[in-house]
C-alpha positions in Angstrom: -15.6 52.1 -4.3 -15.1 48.7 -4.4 -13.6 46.3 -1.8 -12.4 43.2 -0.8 -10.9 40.8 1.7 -11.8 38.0 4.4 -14.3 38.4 6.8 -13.7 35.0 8.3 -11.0 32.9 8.8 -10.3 30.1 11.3 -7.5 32.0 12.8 -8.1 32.4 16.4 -9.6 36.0 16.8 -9.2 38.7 19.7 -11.7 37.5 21.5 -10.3 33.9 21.7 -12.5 32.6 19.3 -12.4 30.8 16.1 -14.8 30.2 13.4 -14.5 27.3 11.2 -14.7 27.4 7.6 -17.7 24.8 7.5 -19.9 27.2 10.3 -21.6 29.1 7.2 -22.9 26.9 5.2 -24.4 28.5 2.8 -24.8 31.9 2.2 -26.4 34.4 0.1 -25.4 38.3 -0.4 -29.2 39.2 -0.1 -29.6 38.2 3.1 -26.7 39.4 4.3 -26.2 43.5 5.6 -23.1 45.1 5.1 -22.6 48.1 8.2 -19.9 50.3 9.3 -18.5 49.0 12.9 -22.0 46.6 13.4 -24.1 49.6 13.7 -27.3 48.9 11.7 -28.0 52.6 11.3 -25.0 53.1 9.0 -25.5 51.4 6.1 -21.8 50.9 4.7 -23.1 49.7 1.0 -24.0 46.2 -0.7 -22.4 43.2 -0.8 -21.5 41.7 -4.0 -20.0 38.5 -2.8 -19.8 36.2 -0.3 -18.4 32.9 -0.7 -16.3 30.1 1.5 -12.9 29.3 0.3 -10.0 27.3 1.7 -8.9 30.7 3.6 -12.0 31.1 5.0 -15.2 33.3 4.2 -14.7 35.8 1.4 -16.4 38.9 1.0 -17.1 41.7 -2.0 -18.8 45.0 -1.7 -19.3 48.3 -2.9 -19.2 51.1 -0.6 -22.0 54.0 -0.8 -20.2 57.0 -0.3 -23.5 59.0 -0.2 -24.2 57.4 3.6 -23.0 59.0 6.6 -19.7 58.3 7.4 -19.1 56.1 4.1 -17.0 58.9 2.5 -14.3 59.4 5.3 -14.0 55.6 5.3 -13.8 55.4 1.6 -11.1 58.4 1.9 -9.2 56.8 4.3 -8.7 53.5 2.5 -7.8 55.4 -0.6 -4.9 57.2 1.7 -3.9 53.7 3.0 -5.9 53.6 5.8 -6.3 49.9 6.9 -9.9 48.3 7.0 -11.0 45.6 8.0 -13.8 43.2 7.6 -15.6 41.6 11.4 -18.9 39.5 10.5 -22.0 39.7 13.3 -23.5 36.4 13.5 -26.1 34.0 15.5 -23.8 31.3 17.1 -25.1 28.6 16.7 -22.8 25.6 17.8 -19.5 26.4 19.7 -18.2 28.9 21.8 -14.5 29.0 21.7 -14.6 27.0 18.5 -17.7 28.0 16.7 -18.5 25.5 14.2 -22.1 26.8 12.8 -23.2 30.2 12.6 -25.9 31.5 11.1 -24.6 35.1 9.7 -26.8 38.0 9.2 -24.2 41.2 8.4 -20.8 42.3 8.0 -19.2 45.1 8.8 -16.1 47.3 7.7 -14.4 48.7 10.9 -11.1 50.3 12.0 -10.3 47.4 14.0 -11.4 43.6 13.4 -11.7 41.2 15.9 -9.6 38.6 13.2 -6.0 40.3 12.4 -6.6 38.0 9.1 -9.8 39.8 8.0 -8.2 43.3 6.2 -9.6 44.5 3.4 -7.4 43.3 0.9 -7.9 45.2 -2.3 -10.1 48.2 -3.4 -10.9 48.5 -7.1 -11.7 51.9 -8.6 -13.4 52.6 -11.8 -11.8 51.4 -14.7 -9.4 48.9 -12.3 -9.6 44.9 -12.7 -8.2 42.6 -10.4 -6.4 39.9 -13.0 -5.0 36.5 -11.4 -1.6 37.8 -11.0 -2.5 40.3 -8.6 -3.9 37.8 -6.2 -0.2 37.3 -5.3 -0.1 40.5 -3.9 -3.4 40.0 -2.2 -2.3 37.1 -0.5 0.9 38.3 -0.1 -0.5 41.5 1.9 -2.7 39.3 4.1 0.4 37.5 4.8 2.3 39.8 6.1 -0.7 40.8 8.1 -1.3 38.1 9.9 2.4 38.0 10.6 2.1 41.2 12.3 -0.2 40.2 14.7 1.1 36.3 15.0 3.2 36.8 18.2 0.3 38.6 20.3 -1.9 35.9 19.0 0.9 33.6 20.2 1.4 35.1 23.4 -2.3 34.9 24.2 -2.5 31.8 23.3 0.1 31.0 26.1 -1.8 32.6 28.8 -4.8 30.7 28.1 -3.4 27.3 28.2 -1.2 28.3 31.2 -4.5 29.7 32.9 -7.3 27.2 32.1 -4.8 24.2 32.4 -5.9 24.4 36.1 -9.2 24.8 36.2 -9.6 21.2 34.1 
């Protein structure tokens, strides 16, 4: 099974963090791993792509169902399940703002740290993305993020009400 989506954006991320599009510089599919959840025992498959756009850091793999615990991720996105892409990476400048990384896996998990990083599209056998379905790609991680822009929001609040003081 093939997948998609962001595993980076600069959208602020659970944690309070944000990664800039520039942190990566640049990156090569070989030397990046590609887990389930940032467990290095489960090998989730091989990554076919990894490139920066204006978005932020896009990723392409192919799942190996024959792992343990592939297949029932596999099955799940093919029932709708939502996936999500979170990277693991050395920080190398920044905390809150992180603005160079050096990036050594990424991982497909249940729940990413960035509500912007869902796997956006899975391509079966026999199934090719063509331009005009990058619409709907965009358009899902659109709606997405606008799910989860008011909590963002929200948190964002707190923070500036709470550090505010201690400056």
């Amino acid at each position: 099974m093939r997948i998609a989506g962001y595993a980076s954006t600069p959208h602020v991320d659970k944690r309070w963090r944000s990664v800039s599009n520039d942190a990566f510089g640049a990156v090569e599919t070989e030397d990046v791993r590609l887990y389930l959840d940032h467990d290095e025992t489960r090998i989730a498959g091989t990554l076919t792509l990894i490139e920066r756009r204006e978005r932020g850091l896009w990723a392409e793999a192919v799942l190996a169902e024959g792992q343990p615990g592939v297949a029932r991720v596999a099955s799940d996105i093919r029932a709708g399940k939502q996936y999500g892409f979170s990277i693991g990476a050395k920080r190398l400048l920044g905390w809150r703002l992180i603005s160079r990384v050096a990036l050594f896996e990424i991982s497909v998990t249940e729940h990413p740290a960035n509500p912007e990083c869902l796997i956006t599209w899975v391509d079966r056998p026999a199934v090719k993305l063509w331009p005009k379905d990058l619409a709907d790609v965009y358009a899902e991680q659109d709606a997405a993020a606008e799910l989860h822009k008011h909590e963002i929001e929200d948190k964002l609040k707190w923070l500036t009400a709470n550090v505010s003081g201690l400056i």
